[in-house]
BASESE-347551 format. One record per residue (C-alpha): residue in three letters; x, y, z. Coordinates in steps of 0.05 Angstrom, whole numbers, padded with zeros to 5 digits, always signed. Example, Ala and Ser with C-alpha at 12.3 -4.5 7.8 and 13.67 -1.06 7.14 Angstrom:
BEGIN
ala+00246-00090+00156/ser+00273-00021+00143/
END
This chain:
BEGIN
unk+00882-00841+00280/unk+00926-00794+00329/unk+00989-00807+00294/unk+01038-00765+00270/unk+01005-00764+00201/unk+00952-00717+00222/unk+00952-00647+00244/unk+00932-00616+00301/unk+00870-00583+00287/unk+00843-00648+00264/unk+00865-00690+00317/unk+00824-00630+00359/unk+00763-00643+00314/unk+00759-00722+00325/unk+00773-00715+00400/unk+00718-00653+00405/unk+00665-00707+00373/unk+00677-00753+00415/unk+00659-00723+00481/unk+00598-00688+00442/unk+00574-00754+00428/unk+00581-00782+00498/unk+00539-00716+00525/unk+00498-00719+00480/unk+00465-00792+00491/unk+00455-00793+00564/unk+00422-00724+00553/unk+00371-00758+00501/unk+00352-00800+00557/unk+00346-00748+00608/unk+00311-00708+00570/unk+00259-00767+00543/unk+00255-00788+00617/unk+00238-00717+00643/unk+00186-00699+00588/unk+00142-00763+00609/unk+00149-00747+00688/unk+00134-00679+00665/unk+00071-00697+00632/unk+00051-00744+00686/unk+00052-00683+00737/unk+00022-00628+00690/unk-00045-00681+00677/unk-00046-00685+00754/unk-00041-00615+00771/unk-00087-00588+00716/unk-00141-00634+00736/unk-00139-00612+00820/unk-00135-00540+00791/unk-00198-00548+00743/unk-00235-00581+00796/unk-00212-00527+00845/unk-00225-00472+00798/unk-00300-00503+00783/unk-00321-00507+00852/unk-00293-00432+00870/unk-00322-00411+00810/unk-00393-00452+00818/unk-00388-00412+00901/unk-00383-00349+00866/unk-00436-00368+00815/unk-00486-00388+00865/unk-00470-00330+00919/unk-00488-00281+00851/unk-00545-00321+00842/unk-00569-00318+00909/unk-00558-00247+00913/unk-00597-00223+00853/unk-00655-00268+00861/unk-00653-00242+00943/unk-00655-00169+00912/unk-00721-00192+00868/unk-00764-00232+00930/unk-00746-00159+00970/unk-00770-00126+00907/unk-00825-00169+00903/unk-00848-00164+00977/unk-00837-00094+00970/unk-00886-00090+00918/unk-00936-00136+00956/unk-00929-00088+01013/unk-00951-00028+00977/unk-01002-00067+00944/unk-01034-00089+01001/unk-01022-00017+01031/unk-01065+00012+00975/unk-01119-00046+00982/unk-01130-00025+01067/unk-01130+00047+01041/unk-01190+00034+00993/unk-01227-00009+01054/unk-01216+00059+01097/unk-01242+00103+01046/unk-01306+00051+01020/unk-01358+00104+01043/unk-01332+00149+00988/unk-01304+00107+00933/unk-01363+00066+00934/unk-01401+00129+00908/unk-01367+00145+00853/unk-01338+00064+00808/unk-01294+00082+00758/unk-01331+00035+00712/unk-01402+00062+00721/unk-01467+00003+00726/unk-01432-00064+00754/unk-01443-00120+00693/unk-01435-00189+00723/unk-01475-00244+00695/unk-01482-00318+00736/unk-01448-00372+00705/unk-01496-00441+00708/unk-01436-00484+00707/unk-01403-00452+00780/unk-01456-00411+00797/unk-01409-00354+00809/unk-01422-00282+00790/unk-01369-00262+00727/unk-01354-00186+00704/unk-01349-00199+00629/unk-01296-00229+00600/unk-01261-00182+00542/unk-01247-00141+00617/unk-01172-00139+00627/unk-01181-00157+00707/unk-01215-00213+00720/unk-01275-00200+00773/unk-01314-00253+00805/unk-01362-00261+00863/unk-01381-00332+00890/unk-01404-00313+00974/unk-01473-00317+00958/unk-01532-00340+00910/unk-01540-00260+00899/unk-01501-00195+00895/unk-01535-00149+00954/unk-01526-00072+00957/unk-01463-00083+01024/unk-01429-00125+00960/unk-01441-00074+00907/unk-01415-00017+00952/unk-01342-00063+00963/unk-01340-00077+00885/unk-01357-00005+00865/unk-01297+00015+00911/unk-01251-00042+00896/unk-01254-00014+00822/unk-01210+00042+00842/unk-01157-00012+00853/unk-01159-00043+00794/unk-01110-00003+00759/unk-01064-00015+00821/unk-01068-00084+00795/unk-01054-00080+00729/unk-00983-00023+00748/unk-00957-00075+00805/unk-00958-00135+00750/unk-00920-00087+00704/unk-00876-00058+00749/unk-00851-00135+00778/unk-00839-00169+00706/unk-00821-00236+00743/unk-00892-00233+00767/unk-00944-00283+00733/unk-01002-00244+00755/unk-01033-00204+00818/unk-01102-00211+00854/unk-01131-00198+00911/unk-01181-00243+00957/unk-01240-00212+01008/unk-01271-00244+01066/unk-01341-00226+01034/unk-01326-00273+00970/unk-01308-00222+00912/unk-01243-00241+00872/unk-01197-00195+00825/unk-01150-00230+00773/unk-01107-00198+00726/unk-01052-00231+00687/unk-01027-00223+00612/unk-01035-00301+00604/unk-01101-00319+00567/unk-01097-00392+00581/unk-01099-00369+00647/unk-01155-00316+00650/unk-01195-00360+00613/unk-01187-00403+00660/unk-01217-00363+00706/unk-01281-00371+00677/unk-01278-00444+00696/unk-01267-00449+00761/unk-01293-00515+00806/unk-01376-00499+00830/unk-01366-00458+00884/unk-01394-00501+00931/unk-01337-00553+00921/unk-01282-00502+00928/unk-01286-00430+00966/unk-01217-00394+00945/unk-01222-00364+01013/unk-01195-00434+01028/unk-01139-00429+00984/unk-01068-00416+01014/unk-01057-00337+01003/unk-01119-00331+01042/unk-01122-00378+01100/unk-01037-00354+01114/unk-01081-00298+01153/unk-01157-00329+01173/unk-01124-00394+01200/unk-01068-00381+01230/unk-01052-00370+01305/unk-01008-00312+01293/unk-01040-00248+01261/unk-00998-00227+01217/unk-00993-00149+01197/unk-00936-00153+01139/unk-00919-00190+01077/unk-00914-00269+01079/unk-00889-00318+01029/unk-00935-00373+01038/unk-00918-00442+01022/unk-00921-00465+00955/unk-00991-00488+00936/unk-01025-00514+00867/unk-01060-00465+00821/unk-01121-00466+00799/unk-01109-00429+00730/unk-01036-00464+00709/unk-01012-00529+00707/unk-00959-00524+00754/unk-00955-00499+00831/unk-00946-00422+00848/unk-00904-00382+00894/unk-00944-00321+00927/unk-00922-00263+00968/unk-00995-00247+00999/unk-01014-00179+01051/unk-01067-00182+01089/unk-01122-00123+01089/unk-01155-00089+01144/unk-01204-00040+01161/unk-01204+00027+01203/unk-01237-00024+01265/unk-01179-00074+01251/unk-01231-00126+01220/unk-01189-00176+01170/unk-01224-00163+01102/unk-01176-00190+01055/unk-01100-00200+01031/unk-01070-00191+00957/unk-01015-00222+00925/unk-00962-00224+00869/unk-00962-00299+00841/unk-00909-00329+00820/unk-00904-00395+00785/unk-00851-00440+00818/unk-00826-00469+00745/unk-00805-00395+00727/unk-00762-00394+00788/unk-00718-00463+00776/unk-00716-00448+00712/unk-00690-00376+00710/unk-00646-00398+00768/unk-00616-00446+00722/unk-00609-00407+00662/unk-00571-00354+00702/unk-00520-00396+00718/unk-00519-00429+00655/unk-00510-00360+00627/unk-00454-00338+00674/unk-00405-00403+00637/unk-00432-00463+00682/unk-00458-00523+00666/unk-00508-00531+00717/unk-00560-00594+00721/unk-00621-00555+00746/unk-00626-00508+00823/unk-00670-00509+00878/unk-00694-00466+00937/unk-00701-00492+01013/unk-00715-00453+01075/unk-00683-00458+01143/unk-00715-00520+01161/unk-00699-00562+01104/unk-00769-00549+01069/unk-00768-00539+00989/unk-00788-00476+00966/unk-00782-00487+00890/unk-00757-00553+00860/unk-00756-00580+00784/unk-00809-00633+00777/unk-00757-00674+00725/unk-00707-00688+00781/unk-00760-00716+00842/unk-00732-00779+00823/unk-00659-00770+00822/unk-00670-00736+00896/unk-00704-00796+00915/unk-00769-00756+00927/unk-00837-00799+00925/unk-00881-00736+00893/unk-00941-00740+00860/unk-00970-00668+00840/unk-01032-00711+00798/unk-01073-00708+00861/unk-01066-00639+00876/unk-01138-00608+00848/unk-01132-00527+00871/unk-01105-00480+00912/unk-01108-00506+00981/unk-01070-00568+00964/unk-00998-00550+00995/unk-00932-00564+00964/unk-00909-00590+01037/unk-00841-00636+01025/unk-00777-00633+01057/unk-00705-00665+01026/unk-00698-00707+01099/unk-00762-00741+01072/unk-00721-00775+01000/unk-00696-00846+01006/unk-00629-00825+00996/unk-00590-00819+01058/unk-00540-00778+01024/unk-00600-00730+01004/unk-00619-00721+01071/unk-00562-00687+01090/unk-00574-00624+01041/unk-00609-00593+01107/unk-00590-00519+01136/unk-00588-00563+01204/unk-00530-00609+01181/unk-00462-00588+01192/unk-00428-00592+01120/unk-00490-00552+01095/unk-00457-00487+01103/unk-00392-00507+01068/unk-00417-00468+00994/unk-00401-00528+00954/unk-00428-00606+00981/unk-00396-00663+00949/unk-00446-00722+00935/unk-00456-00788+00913/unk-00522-00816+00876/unk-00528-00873+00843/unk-00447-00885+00835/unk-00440-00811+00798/unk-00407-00755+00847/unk-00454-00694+00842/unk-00436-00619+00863/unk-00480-00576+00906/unk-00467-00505+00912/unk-00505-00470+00974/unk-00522-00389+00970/unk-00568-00352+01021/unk-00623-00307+01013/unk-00618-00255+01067/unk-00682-00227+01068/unk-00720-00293+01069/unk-00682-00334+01094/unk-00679-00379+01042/unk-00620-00421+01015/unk-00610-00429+00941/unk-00576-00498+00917/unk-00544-00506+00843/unk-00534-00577+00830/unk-00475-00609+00771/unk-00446-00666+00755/unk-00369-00664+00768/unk-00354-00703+00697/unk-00394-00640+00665/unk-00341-00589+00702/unk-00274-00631+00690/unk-00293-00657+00621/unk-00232-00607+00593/unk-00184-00656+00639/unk-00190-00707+00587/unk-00183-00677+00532/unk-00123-00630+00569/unk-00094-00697+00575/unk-00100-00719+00504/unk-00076-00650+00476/unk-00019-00656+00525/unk+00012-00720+00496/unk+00006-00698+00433/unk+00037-00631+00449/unk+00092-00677+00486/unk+00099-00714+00423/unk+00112-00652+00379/unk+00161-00622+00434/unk+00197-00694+00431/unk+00201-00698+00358/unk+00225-00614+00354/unk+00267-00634+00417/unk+00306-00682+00375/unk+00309-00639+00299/unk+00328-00585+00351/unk+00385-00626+00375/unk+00417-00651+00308/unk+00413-00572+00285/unk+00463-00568+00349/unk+00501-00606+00336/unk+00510-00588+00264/unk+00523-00519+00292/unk+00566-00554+00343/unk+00618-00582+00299/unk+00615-00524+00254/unk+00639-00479+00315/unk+00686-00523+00332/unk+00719-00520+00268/unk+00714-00451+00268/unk+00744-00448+00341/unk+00797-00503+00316/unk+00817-00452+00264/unk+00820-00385+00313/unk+00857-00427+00361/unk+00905-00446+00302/unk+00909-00372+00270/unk+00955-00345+00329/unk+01004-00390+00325/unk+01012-00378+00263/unk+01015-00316+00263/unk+01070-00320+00314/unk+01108-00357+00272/unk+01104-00292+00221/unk+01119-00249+00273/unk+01189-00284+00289/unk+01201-00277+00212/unk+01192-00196+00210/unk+01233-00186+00278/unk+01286-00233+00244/unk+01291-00186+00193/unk+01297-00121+00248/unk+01213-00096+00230/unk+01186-00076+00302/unk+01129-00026+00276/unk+01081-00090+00264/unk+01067-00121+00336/unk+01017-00183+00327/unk+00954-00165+00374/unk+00912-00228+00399/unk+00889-00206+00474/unk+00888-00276+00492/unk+00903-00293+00566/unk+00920-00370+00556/unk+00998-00402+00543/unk+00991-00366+00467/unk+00980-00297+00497/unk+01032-00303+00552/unk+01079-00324+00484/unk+01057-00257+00446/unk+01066-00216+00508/unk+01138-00250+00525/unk+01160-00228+00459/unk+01121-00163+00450/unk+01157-00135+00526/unk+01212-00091+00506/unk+01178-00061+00447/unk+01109-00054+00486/unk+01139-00022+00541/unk+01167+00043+00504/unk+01095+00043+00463/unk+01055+00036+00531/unk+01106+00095+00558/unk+01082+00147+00500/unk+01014+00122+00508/unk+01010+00133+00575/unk+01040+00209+00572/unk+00989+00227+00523/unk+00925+00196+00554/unk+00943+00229+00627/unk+00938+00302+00574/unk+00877+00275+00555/unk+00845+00259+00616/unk+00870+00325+00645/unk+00838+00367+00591/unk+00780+00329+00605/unk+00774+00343+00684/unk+00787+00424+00667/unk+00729+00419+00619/unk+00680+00387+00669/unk+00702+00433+00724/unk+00693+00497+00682/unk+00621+00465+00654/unk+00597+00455+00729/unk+00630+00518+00753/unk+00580+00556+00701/unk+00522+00509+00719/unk+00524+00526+00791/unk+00534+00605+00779/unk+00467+00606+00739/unk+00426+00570+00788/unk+00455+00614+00839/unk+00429+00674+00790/unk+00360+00642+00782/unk+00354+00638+00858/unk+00373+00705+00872/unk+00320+00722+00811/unk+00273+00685+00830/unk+00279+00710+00906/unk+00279+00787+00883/unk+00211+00765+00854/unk+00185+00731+00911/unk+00202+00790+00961/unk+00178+00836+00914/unk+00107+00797+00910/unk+00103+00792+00977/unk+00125+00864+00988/unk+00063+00878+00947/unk+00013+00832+00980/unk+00040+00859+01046/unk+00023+00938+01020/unk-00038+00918+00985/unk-00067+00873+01050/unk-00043+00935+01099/unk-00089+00984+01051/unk-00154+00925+01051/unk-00145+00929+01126/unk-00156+01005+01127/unk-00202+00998+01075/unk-00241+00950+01107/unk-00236+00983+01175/unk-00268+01046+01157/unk-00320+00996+01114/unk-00337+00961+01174/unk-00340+01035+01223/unk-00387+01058+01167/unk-00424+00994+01162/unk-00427+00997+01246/unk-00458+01063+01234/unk-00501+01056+01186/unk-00535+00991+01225/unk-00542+01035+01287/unk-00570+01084+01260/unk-00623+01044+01213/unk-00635+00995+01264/unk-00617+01006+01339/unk-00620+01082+01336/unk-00689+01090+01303/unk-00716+01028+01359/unk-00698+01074+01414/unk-00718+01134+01372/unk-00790+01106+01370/unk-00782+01085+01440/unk-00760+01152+01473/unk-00818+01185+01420/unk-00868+01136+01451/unk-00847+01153+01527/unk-00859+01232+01509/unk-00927+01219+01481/unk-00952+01176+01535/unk-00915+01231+01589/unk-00955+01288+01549/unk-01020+01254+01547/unk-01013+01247+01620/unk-01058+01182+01630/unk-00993+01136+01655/unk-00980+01076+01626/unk-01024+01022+01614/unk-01005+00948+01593/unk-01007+00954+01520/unk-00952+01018+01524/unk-00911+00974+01575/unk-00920+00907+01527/unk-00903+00953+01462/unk-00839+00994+01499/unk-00818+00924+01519/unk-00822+00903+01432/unk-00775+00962+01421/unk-00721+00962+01473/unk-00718+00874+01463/unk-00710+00896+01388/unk-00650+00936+01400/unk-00627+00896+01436/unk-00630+00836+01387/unk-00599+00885+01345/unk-00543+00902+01385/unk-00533+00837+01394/unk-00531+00818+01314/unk-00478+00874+01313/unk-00432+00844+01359/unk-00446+00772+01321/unk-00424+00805+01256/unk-00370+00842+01299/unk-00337+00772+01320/unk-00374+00718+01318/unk-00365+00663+01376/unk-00397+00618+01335/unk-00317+00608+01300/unk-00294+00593+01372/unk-00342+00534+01392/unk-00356+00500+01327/unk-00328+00479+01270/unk-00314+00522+01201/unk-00375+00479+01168/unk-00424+00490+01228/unk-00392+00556+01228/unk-00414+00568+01157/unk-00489+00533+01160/unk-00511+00592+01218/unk-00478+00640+01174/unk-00527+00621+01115/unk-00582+00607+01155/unk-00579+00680+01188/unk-00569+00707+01121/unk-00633+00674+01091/unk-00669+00695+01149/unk-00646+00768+01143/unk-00638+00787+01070/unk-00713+00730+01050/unk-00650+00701+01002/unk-00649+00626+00974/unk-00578+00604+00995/unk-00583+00523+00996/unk-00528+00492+01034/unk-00491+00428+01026/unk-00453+00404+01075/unk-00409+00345+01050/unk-00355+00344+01111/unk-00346+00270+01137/unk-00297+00279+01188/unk-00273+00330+01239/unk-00230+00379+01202/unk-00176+00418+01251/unk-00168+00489+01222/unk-00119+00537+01245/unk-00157+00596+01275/unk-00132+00650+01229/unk-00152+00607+01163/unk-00216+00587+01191/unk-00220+00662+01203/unk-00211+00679+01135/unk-00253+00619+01098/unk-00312+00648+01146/unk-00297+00728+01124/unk-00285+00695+01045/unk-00353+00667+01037/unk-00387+00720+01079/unk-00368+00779+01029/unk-00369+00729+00971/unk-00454+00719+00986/unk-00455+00793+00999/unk-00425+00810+00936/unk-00480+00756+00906/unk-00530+00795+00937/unk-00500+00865+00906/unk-00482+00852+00852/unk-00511+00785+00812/unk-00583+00798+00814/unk-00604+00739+00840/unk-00616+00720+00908/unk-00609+00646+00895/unk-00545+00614+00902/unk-00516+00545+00929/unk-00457+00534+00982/unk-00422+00466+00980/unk-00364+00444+01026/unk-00326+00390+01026/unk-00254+00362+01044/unk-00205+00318+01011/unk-00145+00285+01044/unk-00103+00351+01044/unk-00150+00413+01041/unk-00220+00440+01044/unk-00256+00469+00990/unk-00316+00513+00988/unk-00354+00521+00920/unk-00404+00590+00917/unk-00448+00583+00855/unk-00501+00628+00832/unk-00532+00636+00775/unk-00531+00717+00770/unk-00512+00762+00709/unk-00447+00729+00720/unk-00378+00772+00693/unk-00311+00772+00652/unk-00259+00744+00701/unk-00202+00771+00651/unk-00227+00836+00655/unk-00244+00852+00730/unk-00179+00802+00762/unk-00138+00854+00706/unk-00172+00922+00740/unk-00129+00962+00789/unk-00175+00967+00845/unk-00115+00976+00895/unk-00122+00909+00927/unk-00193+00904+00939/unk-00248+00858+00933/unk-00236+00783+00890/unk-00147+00811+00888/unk-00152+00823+00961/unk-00194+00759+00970/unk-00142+00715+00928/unk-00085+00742+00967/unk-00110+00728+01034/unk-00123+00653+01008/unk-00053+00648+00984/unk-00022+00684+01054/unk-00046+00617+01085/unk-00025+00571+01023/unk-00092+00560+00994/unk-00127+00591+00929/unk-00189+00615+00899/unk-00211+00594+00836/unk-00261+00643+00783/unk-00306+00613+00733/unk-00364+00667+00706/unk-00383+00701+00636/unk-00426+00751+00635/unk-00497+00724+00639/unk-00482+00657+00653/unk-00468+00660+00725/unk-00411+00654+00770/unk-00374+00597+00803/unk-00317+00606+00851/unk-00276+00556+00890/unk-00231+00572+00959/unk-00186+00522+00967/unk-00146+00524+01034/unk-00097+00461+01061/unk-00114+00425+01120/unk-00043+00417+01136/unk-00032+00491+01160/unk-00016+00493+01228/unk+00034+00561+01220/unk+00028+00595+01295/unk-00004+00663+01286/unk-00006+00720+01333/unk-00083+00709+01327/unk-00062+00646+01361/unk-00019+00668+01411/unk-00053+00727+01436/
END
């Protein structure tokens, strides 16, 4: 096969082959090899993430849970509270209500079967009366007076929708009932003889008659069986009491147990997980609320058949199931508080994820089987070798394409490597025959190139010698060009600095003239405003004061206590007003506090003087550090800004806000005056005065003020000064 019959580009292509094909197999196996180990791992890792991922997800879950059913029992309780609240406030005002029922003539007839006394039953409260063999005038006077609170009733069981119905309980024997169940109201109506059962003996009342403790507040009482549902209830029950502190009572908000598992359940069916059923547990292991279906799986010997009415307590605790296992779902045990419990029962692992209710106290327990969480794993598995498969069998139609392409470049490489040589052999032919214009290129590096170039030398060397010569022109050119280009960039920035620095002086030069004529302006404004207060205020005090001293020294009857006591009104007046002169004059109030405190005496003093309606919001978290000289000027700002409210918008009502970000503080001043055309008065020449003047002092200190108004829509304006400033001012210094 290699001898001297063939030529070289096919012994190349035969030898090429063979080392493909020896790669090429031990690769197969490599590669068949890693795609099982790779499979292998991927199963194993997907399952511990999935089971991972379940029970962080099932934590989460259940601490959601948890949360939002804690944030209903406070809502619930709340509502209890208030219920309850309104109940004593009826009991302190009987005297009155009694006098005047909301329903006129009581109507209660005497039922034969209970012998209890029944308002009628198309009523949408349910009102009953059992203490005695006849209704006496004390009893008439509590119903007539309890009717006020029947509408309370019927609002609390709106307002709490998980609520199955409210009621309330007295001492004397009188019952009110409303729900928007029939089967239960009805119910009502067929209660046990009253001589076999007295709900005064039922759970939400004896929490408060029989207990040790005398409880003021709100109590969830344990869990009891009701006497109008199939099924036990849940109750948050307040007690009542009168002006002398007598017990006459408690309400409550009912709610059935069954509702609870089951919208626990839902819930976290509804948020993606599978979850078997939930229960509730307080602190000491006792169950709050527990699916009936699942005693048995607990290990729980229950039997709610014997349970008759509402003093029959729900009283079970998980430590009391057959389980052992069981028995360790207790707040007491130490892997309680881990969120998710790992269990066995009955050979089948079981999840338990633990959330707490805050407010009660109460622990909240989602129960799932593991093989309903990791039921993907399988079926990850199965799609994962037959996604292994398909890789294999692309892996391998992949491969022969490769190849294919393989051989293909190779004979295509075979026949590049060839061409040169060649071509070489051309090349000896034309410089044979004395042609030196047509050099044969290959830029090849290997033994071929190194021929080209050995033969190529002396003519290459006088073509690289012009080249060079005319690419050093080139590159020369090239440098003068960029020179000249940056040479003209740099002399028009330098003429938009010096531009834009003839503007800047010249801006400034302007604020400087216009601020030098506000401060003449406003010193002659002030000297004016000086005078005019002393002679309104302090000048007319001691006008009427030196006016009373020569009447009383031309009556000639001396002084008695009322002159004293009324010369003693005027001269502390003007003095008060001397004093609110030097305030306005410079107020210390800028040197002891800061700009916000600064600015809520301002207002208040304002109110006070000019009976304005300035409302003041103070939204400053932190302690702001203002330079002097801007907190200065932000005090001066909004001090002509509410006197030009006052002026000028017709309105005395306005509102002040102030509030910082991370770099500045800004005040908003809102009214909601005639209002004006911003264009048109920030255009006006008014030499510097007023919102101009106002805007340049802002900027001096690197803040801005901000105009939004149209005539008779109001006006809004914003100062905006940095918190950074800290520029040393002669204010400072001196």
């Amino acid at each position: 096969m290699f001898g001297f019959g063939f030529s070289l580009s096919r012994k190349l292509f035969v030898f090429i082959c063979l080392i493909l094909f020896l790669i090429i197999v031990p690769f197969f196996y490599i590669a068949k090899l890693s795609l099982t180990e790779f499979g292998t791992y991927a199963y194993a890792v997907n399952k511990k993430q999935i089971k991972d991922m379940s029970n962080s997800y099932l934590s989460r879950i259940v601490a959601e849970q948890a949360d939002t059913y804690d944030q209903i029992f406070k809502r619930i309780k709340t509502a209890s509270a208030l219920l309850g609240s309104n109940a004593t406030s009826v009991y302190h005002n009987i005297d009155v209500l009694c006098k005047v029922p909301i329903k006129g003539t009581l109507n209660f007839q005497k039922t034969q079967e209970s012998r209890i006394f029944l308002n009628p039953q198309q009523e949408p409260v349910v009102i009953c009366y059992w203490g005695k063999g006849a209704i006496g005038d004390e009893i008439k006077n509590e119903l007539n007076a309890l009717s006020h609170f029947e509408p309370i009733l019927m609002k609390t069981k709106e307002l709490v929708s998980e609520s199955f119905a409210t009621h309330i309980v007295t001492t004397s024997g009188i019952g009110c009932y409303y729900s928007l169940d029939a089967k239960s109201k009805n119910a009502c109506y067929n209660f046990l003889v009253s001589t076999e059962f007295d709900l005064r003996n039922s759970e939400p009342a004896t929490v408060f008659t029989k207990q040790e403790i005398k409880y003021r507040d709100t109590q969830w009482i344990n869990i009891y069986k009701s006497n109008v549902i199939d099924g036990l209830l849940l109750t948050a029950s307040t007690p009542i009491y009168d002006q002398t502190g007598e017990l006459k009572g408690a309400t409550g908000i009912d709610i059935p147990v069954e509702n609870i598992v089951r919208d626990l359940t839902e819930g976290a069916v509804i948020a993606g997980m599978n979850i078997l059923f939930a229960f509730l547990q307080n602190r000491e292991g006792k169950i709050i609320a527990f699916p009936s279906e699942f005693f048995d799986l607990f290990g729980l010997d229950i039997d709610l058949r014997h349970d008759k009415n509402s003093s029959d307590i729900f009283n079970y605790n998980l430590k009391d199931s057959s389980i052992e296992a069981i028995q360790r779902i207790s707040p007491g045990e130490p892997d309680f508080h881990r969120g998710v419990v790992e269990l066995v029962i009955n050979n089948e692992k079981y999840l338990l994820a633990i959330g707490c209710l805050e407010s009660v106290e109460w622990y909240l327990v989602l129960v799932t089987r593991e093989a309903d969480l990791i039921t993907s794993v399988n079926k990850t598995g199965f799609a994962l070798k037959k996604t292994l498969a398909a890789i294999w069998t692309d892996f391998i139609r992949y491969c022969l394409l490769i190849v294919v392409i393989a051989l293909m470049l190779v004979c295509f490489a075979i026949r590049i490597f060839i061409s040169p040589i060649k071509q070489f052999i051309a090349a000896t032919h034309r410089v044979a025959s004395g042609d030196f214009t047509l050099i044969p290129q290959t830029g090849r590096e290997d033994e071929v190139g190194k021929l080209f170039l050995s033969f190529n030398s002396m003519v290459e060397q006088l073509r690289i010698s012009g080249k060079i010569e005319n690419e050093h022109a080139l590159e020369l050119k090239h440098r003068i060009r960029l020179r000249t280009n940056e040479l003209e960039k740099s002399n028009a920035q330098l003429i938009k600095i010096k531009n834009d620095l003839e503007k800047t002086v010249a801006k400034r030069t302007g604020q400087l003239k216009r601020l030098n004529e506000y401060l003449v302006y406003t010193e002659e404004r002030e000297r004016k405003a000086i005078a005019s207060d002393l002679h309104d205020s302090v000048t007319q005090t001691l006008a009427m004061s030196i006016f009373k001293l020569k009447n009383i020294r031309e009556s000639g009857t001396g002084m008695d206590e009322m002159d004293f006591s009324e010369l003693q009104t005027y001269l502390e007046q003007a003095i008060k007003e001397i004093r609110s002169l030097i305030y306005q004059l410079s107020p210390p109030i800028l040197d002891d506090f800061d700009i916000e405190l600064a600015l809520g005496f301002l207002i208040e003093e304002i109110n006070a003087k000019h009976h304005s309606h300035i409302y003041y919001i103070n939204n400053i978290e932190d302690q702001v550090s203002l330079d002097q000289a801007v907190k200065i000027t932000l005090y001066r700002a909004v001090n002509e800004l509410i006197s030009n409210i006052l002026k000028h918008s017709g309105s005395k009502n306005a509102e002040i806000e102030i509030l910082n970000t991370k770099d500045a503080i800004q005040v908003r001043v809102e009214d909601k005056g005639v209002g004006f055309d911003v264009d048109m008065v920030m255009s006006k020449d008014s030499h510097g005065f007023g919102l101009h003047s106002l805007a340049e002092r802002m900027e001096n200190f690197g803040g801005k003020i901000q105009l939004d108004s149209k005539p008779g829509k109001g006006t809004k304006i914003y100062l905006i000064v940095p918190v950074s400033y800290n520029k040393d001012s002669e204010y400072e210094k001196n």
